[in-house]
mmCIF file as gemmi writes it, N, C-alpha and C atoms, coordinates in Angstrom:
data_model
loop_
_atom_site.group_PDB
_atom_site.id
_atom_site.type_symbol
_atom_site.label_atom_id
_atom_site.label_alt_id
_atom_site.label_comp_id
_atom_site.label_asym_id
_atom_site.label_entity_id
_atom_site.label_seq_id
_atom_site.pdbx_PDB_ins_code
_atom_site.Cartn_x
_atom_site.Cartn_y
_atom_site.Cartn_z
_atom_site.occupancy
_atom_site.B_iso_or_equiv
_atom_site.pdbx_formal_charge
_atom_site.auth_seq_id
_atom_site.auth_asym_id
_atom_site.pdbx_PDB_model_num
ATOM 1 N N . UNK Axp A 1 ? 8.64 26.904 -3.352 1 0 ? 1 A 1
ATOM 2 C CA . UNK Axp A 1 ? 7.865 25.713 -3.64 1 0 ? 1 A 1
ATOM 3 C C . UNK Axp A 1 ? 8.754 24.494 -3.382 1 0 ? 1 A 1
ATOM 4 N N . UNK Axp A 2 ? 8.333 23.419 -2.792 1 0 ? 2 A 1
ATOM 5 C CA . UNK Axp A 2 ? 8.924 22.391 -2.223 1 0 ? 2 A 1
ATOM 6 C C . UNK Axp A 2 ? 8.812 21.631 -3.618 1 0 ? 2 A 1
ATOM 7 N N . UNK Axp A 3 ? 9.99 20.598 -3.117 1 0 ? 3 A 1
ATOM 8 C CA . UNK Axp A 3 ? 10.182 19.44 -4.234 1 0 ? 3 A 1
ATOM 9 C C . UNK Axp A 3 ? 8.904 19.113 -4.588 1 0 ? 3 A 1
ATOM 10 N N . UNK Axp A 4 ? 8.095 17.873 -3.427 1 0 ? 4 A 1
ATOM 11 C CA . UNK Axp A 4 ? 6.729 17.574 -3.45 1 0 ? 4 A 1
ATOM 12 C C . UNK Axp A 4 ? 5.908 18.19 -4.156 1 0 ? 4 A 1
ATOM 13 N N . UNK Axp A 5 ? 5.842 19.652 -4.106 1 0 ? 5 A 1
ATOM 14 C CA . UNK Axp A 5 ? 4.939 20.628 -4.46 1 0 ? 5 A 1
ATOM 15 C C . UNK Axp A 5 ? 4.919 20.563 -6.372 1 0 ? 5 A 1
ATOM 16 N N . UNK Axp A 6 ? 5.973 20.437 -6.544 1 0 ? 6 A 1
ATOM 17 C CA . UNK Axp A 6 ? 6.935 20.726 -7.715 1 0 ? 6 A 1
ATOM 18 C C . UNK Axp A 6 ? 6.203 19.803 -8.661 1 0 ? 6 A 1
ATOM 19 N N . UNK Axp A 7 ? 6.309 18.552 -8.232 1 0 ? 7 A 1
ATOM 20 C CA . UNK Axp A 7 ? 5.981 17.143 -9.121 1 0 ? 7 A 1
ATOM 21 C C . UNK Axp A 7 ? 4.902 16.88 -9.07 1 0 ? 7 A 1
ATOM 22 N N . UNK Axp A 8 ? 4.133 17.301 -7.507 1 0 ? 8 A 1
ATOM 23 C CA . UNK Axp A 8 ? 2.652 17.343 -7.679 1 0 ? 8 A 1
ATOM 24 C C . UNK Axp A 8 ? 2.156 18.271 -9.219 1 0 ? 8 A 1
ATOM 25 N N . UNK Axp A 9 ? 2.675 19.377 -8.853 1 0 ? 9 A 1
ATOM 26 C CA . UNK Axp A 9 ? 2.117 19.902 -10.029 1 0 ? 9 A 1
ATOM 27 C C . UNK Axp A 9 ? 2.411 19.62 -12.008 1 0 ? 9 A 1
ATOM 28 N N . UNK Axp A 10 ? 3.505 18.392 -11.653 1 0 ? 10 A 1
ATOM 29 C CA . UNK Axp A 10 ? 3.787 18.241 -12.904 1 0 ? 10 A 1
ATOM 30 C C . UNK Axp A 10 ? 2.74 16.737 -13.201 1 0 ? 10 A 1
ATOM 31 N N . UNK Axp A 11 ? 2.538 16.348 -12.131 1 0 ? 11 A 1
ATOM 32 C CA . UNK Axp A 11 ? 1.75 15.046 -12.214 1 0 ? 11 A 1
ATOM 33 C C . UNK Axp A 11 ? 0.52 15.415 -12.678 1 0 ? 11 A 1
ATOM 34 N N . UNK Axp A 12 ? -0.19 16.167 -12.093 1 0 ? 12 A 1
ATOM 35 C CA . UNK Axp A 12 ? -1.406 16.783 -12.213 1 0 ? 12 A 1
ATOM 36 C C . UNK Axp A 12 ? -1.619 17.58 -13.788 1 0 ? 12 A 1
ATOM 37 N N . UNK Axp A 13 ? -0.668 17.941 -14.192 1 0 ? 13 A 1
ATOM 38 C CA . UNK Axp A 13 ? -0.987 18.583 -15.634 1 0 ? 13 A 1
ATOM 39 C C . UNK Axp A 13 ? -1.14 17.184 -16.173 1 0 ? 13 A 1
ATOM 40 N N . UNK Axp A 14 ? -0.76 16.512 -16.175 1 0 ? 14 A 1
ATOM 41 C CA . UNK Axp A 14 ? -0.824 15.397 -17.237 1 0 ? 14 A 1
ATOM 42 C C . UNK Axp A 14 ? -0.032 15.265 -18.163 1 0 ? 14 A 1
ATOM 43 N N . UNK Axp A 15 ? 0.656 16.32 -18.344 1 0 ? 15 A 1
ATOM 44 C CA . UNK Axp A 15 ? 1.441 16.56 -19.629 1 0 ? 15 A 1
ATOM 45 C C . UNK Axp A 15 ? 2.691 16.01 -19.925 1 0 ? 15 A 1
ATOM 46 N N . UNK Axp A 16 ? 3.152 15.435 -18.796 1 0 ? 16 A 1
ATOM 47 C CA . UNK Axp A 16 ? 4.608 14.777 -18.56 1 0 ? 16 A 1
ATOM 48 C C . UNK Axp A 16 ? 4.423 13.449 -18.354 1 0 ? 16 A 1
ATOM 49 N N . UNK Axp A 17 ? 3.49 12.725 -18.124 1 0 ? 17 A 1
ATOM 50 C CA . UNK Axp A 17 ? 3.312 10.664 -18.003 1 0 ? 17 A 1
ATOM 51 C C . UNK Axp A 17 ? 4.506 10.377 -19.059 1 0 ? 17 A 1
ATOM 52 N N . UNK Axp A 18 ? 5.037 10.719 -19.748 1 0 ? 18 A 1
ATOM 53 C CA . UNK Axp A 18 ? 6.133 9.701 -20.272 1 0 ? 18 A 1
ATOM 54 C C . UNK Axp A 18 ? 7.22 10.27 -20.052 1 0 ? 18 A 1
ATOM 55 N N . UNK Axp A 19 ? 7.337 11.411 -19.232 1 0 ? 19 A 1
ATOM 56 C CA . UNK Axp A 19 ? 8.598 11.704 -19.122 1 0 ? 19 A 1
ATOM 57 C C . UNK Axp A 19 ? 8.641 12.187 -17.282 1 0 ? 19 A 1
ATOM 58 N N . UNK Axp A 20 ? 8.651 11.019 -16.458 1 0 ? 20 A 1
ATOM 59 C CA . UNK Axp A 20 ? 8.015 11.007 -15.341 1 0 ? 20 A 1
ATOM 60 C C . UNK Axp A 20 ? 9.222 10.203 -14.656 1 0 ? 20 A 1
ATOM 61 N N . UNK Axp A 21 ? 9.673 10.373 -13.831 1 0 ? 21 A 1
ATOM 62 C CA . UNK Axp A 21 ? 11.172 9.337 -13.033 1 0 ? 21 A 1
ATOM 63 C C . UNK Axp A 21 ? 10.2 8.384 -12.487 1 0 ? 21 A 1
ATOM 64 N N . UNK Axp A 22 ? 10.746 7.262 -12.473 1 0 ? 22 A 1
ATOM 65 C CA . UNK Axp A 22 ? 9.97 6.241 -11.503 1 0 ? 22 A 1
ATOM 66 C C . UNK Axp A 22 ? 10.565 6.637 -10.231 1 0 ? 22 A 1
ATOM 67 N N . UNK Axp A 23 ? 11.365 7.039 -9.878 1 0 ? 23 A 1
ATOM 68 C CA . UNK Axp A 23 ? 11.917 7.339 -8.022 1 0 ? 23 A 1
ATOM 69 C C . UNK Axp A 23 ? 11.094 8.863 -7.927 1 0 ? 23 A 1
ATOM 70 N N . UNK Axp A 24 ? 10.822 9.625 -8.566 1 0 ? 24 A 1
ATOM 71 C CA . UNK Axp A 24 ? 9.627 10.513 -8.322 1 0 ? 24 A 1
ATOM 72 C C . UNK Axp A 24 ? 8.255 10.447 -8.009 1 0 ? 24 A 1
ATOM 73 N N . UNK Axp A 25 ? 8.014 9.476 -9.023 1 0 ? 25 A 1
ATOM 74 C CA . UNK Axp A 25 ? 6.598 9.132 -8.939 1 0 ? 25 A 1
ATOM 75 C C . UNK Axp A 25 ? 6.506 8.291 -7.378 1 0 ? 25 A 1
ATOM 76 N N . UNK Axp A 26 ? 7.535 7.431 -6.538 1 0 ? 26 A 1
ATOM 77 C CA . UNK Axp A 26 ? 7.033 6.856 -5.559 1 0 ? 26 A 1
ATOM 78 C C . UNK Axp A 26 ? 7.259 7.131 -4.458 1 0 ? 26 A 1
ATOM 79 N N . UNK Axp A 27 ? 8.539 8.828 -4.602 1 0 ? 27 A 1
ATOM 80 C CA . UNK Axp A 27 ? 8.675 9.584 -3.845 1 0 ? 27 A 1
ATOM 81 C C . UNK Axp A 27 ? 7.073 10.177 -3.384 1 0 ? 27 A 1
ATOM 82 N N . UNK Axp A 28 ? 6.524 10.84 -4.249 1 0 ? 28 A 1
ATOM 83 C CA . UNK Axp A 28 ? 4.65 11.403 -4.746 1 0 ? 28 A 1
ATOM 84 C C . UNK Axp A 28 ? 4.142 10.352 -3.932 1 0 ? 28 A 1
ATOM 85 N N . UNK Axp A 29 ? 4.37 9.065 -4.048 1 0 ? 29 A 1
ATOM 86 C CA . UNK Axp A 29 ? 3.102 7.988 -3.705 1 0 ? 29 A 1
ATOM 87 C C . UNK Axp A 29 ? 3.491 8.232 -2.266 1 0 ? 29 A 1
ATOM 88 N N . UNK Axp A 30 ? 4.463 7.822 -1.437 1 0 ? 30 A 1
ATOM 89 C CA . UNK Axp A 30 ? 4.623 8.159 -0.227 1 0 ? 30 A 1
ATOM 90 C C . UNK Axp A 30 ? 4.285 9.137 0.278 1 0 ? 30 A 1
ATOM 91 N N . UNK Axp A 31 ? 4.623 10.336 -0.489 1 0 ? 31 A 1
ATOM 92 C CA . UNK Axp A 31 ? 4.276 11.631 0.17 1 0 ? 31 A 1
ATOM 93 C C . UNK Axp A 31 ? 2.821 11.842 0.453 1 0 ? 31 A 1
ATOM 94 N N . UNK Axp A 32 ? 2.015 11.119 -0.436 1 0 ? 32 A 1
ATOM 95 C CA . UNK Axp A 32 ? 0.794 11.271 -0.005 1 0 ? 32 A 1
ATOM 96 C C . UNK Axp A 32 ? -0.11 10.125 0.914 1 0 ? 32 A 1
ATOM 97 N N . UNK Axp A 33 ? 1.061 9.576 1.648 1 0 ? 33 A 1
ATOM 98 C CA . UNK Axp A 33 ? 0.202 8.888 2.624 1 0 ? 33 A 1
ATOM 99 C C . UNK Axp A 33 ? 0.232 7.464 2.183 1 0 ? 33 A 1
ATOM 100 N N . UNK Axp A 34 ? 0.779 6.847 1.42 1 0 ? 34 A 1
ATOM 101 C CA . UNK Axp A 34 ? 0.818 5.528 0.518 1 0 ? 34 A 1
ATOM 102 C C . UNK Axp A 34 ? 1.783 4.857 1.313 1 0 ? 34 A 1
ATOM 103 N N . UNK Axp A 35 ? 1.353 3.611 2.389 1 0 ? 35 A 1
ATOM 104 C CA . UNK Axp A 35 ? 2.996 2.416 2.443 1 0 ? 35 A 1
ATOM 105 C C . UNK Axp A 35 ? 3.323 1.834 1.737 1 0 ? 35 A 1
ATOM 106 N N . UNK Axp A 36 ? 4.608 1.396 1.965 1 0 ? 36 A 1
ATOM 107 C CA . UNK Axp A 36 ? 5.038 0.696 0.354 1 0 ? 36 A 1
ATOM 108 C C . UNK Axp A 36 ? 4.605 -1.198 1.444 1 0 ? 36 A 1
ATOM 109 N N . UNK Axp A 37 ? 3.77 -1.943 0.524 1 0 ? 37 A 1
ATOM 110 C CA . UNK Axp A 37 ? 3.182 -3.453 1.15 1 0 ? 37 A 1
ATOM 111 C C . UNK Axp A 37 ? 3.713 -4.198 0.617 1 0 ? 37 A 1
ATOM 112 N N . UNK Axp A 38 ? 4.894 -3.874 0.014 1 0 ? 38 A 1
ATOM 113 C CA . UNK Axp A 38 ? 5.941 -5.102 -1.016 1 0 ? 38 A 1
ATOM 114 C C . UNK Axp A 38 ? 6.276 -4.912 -2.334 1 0 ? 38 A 1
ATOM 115 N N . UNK Axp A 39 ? 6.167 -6.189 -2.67 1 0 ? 39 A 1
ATOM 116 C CA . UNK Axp A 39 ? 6.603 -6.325 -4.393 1 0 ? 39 A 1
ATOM 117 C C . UNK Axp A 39 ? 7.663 -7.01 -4.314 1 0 ? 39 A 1
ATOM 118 N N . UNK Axp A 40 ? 7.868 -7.55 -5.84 1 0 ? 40 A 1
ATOM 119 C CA . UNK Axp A 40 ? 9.328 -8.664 -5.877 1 0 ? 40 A 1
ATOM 120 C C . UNK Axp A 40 ? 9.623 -7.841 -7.184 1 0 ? 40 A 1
ATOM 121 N N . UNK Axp A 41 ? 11.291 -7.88 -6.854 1 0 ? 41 A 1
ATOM 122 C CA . UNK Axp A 41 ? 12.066 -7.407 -7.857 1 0 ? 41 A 1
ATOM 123 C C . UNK Axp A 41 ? 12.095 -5.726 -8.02 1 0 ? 41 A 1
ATOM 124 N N . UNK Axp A 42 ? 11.564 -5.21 -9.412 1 0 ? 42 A 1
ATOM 125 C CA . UNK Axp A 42 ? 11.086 -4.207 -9.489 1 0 ? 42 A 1
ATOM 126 C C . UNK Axp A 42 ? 10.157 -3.503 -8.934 1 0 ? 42 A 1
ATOM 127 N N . UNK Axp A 43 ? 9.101 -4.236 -8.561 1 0 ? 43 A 1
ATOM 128 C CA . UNK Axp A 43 ? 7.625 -4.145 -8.069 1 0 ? 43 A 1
ATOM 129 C C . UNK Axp A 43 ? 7.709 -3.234 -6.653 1 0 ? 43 A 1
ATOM 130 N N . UNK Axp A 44 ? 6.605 -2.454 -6.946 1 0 ? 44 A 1
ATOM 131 C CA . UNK Axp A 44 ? 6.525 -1.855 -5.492 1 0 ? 44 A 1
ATOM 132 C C . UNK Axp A 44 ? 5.219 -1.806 -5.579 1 0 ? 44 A 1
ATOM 133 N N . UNK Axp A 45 ? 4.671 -2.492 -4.339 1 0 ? 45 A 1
ATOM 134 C CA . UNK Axp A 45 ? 3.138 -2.304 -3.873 1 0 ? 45 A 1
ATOM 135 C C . UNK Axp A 45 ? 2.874 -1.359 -2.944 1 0 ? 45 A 1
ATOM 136 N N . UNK Axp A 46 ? 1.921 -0.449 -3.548 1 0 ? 46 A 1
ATOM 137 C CA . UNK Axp A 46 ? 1.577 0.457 -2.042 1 0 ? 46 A 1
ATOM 138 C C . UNK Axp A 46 ? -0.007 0.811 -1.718 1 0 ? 46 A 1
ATOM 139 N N . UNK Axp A 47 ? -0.262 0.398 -0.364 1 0 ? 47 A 1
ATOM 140 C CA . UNK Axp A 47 ? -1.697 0.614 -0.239 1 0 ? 47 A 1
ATOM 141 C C . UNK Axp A 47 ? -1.555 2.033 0.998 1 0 ? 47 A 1
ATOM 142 N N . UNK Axp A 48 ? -3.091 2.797 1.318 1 0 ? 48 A 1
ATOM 143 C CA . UNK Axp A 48 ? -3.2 3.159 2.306 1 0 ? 48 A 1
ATOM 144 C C . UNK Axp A 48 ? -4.824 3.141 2.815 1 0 ? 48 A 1
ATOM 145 N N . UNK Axp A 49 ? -4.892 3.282 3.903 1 0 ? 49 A 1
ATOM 146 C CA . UNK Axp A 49 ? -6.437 3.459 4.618 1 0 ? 49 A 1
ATOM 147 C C . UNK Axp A 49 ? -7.145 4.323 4.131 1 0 ? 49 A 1
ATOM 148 N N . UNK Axp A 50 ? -8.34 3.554 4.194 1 0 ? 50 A 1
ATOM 149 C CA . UNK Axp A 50 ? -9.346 4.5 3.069 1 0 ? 50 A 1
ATOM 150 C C . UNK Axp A 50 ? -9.122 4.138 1.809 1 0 ? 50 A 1
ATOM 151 N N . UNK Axp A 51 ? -8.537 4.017 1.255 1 0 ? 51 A 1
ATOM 152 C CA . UNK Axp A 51 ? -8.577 4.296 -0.226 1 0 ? 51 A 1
ATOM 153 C C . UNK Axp A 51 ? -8.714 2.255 -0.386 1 0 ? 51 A 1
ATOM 154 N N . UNK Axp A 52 ? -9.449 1.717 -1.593 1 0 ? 52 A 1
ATOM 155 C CA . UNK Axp A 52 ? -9.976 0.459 -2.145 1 0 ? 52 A 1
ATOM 156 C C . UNK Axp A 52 ? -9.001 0.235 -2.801 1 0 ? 52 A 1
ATOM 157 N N . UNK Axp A 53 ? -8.34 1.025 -3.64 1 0 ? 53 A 1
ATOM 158 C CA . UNK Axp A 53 ? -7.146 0.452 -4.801 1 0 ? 53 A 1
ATOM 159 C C . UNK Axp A 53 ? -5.93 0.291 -4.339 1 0 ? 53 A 1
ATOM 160 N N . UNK Axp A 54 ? -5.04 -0.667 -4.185 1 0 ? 54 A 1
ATOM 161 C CA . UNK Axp A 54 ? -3.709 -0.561 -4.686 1 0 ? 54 A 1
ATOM 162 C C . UNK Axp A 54 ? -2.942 0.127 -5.352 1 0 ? 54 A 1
ATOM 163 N N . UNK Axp A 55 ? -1.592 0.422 -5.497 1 0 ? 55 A 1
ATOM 164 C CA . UNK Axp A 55 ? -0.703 1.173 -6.218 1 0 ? 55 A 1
ATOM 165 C C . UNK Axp A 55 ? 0.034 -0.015 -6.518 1 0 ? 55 A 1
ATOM 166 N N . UNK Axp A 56 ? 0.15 -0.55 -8.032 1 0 ? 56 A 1
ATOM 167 C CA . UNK Axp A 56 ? 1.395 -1.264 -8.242 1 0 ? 56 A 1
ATOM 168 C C . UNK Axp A 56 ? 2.043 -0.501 -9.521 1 0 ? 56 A 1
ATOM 169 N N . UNK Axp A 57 ? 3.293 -0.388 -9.005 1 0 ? 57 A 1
ATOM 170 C CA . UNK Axp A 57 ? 4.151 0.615 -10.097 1 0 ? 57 A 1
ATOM 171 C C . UNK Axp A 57 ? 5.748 -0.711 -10.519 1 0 ? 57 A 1
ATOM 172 N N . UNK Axp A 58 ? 5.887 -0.225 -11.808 1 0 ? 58 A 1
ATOM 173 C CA . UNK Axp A 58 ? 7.561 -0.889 -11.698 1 0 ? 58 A 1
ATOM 174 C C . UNK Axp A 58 ? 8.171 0.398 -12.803 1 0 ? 58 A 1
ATOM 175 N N . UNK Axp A 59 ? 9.327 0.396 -12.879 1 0 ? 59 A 1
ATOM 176 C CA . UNK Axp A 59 ? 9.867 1.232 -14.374 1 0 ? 59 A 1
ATOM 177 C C . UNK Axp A 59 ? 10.064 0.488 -15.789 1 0 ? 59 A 1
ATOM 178 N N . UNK Axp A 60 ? 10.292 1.396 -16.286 1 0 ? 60 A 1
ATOM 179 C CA . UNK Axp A 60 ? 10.752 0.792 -17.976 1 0 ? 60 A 1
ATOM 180 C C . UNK Axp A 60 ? 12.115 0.907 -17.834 1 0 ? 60 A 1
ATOM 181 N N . UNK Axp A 61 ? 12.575 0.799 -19.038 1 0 ? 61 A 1
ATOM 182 C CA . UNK Axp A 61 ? 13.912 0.868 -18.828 1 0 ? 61 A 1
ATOM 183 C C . UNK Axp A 61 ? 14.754 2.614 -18.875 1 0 ? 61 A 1
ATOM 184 N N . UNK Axp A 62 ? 15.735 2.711 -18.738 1 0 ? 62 A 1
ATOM 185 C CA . UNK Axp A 62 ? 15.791 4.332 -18.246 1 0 ? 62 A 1
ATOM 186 C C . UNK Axp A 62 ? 15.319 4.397 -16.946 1 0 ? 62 A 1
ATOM 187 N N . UNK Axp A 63 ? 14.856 3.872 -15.799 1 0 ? 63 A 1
ATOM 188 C CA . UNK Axp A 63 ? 14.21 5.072 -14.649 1 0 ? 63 A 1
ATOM 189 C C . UNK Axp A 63 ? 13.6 5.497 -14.871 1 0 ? 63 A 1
ATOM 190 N N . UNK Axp A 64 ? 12.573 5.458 -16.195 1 0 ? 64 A 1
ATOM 191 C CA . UNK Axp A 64 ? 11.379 5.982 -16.217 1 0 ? 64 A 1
ATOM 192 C C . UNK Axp A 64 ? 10.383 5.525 -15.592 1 0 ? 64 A 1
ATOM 193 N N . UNK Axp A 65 ? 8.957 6.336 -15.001 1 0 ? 65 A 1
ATOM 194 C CA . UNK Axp A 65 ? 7.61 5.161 -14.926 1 0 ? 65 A 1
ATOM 195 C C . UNK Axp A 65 ? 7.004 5.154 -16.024 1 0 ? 65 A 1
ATOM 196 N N . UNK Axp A 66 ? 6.173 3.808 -15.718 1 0 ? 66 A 1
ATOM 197 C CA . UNK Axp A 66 ? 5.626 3.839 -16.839 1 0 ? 66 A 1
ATOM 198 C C . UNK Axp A 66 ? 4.631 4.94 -17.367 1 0 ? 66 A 1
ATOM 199 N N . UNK Axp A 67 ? 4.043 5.89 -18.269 1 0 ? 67 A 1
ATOM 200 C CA . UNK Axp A 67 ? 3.142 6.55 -18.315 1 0 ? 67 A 1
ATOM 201 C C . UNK Axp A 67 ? 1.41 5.871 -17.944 1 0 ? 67 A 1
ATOM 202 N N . UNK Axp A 68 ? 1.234 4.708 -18.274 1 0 ? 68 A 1
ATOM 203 C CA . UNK Axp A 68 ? 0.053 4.495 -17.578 1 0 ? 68 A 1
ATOM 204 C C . UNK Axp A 68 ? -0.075 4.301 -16.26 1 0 ? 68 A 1
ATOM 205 N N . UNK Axp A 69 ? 0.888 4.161 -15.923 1 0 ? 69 A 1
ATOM 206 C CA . UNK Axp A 69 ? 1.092 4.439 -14.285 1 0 ? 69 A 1
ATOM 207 C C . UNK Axp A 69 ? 0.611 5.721 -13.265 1 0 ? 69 A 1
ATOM 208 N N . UNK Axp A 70 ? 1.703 6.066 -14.333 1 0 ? 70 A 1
ATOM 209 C CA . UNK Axp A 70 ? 1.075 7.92 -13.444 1 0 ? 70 A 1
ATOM 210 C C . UNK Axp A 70 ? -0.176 8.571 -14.225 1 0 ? 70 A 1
ATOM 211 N N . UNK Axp A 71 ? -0.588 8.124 -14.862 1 0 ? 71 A 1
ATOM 212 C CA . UNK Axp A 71 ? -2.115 8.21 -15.013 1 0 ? 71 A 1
ATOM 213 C C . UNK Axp A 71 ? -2.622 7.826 -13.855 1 0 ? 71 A 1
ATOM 214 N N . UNK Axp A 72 ? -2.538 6.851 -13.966 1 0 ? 72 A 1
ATOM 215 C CA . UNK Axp A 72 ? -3.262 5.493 -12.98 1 0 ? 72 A 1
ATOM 216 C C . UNK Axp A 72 ? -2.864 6.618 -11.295 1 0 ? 72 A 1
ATOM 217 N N . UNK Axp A 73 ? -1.918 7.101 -11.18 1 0 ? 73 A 1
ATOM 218 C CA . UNK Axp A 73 ? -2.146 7.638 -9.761 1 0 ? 73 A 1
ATOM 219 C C . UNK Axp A 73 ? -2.27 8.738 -9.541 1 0 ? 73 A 1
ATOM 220 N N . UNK Axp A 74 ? -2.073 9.406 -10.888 1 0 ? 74 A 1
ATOM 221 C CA . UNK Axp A 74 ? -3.361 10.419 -10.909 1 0 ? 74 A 1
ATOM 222 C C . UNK Axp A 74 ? -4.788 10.575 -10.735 1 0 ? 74 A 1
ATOM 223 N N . UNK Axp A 75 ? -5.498 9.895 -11.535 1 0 ? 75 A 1
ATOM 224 C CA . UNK Axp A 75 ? -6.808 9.702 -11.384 1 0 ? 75 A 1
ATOM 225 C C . UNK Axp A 75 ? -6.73 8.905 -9.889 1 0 ? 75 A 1
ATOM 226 N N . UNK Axp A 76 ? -6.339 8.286 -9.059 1 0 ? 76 A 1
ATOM 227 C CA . UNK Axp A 76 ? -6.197 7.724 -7.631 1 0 ? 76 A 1
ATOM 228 C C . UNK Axp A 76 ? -6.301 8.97 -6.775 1 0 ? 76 A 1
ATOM 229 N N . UNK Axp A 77 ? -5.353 9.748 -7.117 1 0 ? 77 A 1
ATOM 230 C CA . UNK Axp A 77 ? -5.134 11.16 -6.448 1 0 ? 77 A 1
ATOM 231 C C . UNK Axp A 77 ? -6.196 12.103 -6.233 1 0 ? 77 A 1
ATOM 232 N N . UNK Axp A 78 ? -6.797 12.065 -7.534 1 0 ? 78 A 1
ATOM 233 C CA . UNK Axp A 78 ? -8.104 13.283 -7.87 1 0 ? 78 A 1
ATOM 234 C C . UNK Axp A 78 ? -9.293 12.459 -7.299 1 0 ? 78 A 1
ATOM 235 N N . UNK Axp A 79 ? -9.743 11.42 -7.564 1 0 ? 79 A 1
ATOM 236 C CA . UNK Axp A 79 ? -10.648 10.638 -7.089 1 0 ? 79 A 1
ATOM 237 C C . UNK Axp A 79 ? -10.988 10.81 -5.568 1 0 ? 79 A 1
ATOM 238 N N . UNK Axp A 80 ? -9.793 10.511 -4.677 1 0 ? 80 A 1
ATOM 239 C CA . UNK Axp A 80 ? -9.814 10.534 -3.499 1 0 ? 80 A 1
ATOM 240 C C . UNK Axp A 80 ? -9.826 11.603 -2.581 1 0 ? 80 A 1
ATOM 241 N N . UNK Axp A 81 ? -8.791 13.24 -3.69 1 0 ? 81 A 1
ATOM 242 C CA . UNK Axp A 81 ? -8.503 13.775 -3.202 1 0 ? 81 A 1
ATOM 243 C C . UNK Axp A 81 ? -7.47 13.732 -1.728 1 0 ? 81 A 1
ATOM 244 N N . UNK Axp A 82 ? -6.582 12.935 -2.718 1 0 ? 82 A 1
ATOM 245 C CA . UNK Axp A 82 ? -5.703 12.795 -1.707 1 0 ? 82 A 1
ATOM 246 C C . UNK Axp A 82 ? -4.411 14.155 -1.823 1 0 ? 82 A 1
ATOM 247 N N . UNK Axp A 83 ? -4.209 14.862 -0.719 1 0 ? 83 A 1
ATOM 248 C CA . UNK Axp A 83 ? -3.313 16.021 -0.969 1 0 ? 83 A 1
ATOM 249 C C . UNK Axp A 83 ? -1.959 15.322 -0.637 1 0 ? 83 A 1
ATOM 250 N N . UNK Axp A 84 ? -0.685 16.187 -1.245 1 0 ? 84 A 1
ATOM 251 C CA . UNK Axp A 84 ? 0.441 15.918 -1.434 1 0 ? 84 A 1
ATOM 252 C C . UNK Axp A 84 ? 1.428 16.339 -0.04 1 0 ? 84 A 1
ATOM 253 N N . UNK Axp A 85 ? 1.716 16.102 1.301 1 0 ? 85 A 1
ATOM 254 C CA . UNK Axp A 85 ? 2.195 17.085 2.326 1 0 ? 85 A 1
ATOM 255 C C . UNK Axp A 85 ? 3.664 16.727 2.126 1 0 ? 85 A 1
């Protein structure tokens, strides 16, 4: 099982949003097709084709993401059915 594969499946339980790396979670956002369209500072914006929503993510402190975050691109994920390659 690949890295990708790995975090997909930890994203998807749900069970981990607060204990989630922010450099994971935007590793995930890329992997599934997401450019990163900016941000200042912390901020990372990422859109892709097809999909209406934005991704704006930053961390807390620790390198964590935030947990409503990876909610937030979870339900993005399942919605769209966007797969993880």
């Amino acid at each position: 099982m690949s890295k990708a594969e790995k975090l997909a499946a930890k994203l998807l339980t749900g069970r981990s949003d607060k204990n989630f790396s922010f450099d994971d979670l935007c590793y995930l956002i890329e992997r599934a097709g997401f450019e990163r369209r900016g941000g200042r500072g912390s901020h990372r914006v990422y859109a892709k084709q097809g999909v209406a929503e934005i991704i704006n993510v930053q961390p807390r402190d620790g390198g964590q993401a935030k947990p409503y975050q990876v909610k937030q691109v979870r339900e993005l994920l399942v919605k769209y059915r966007i797969e993880i390659v």
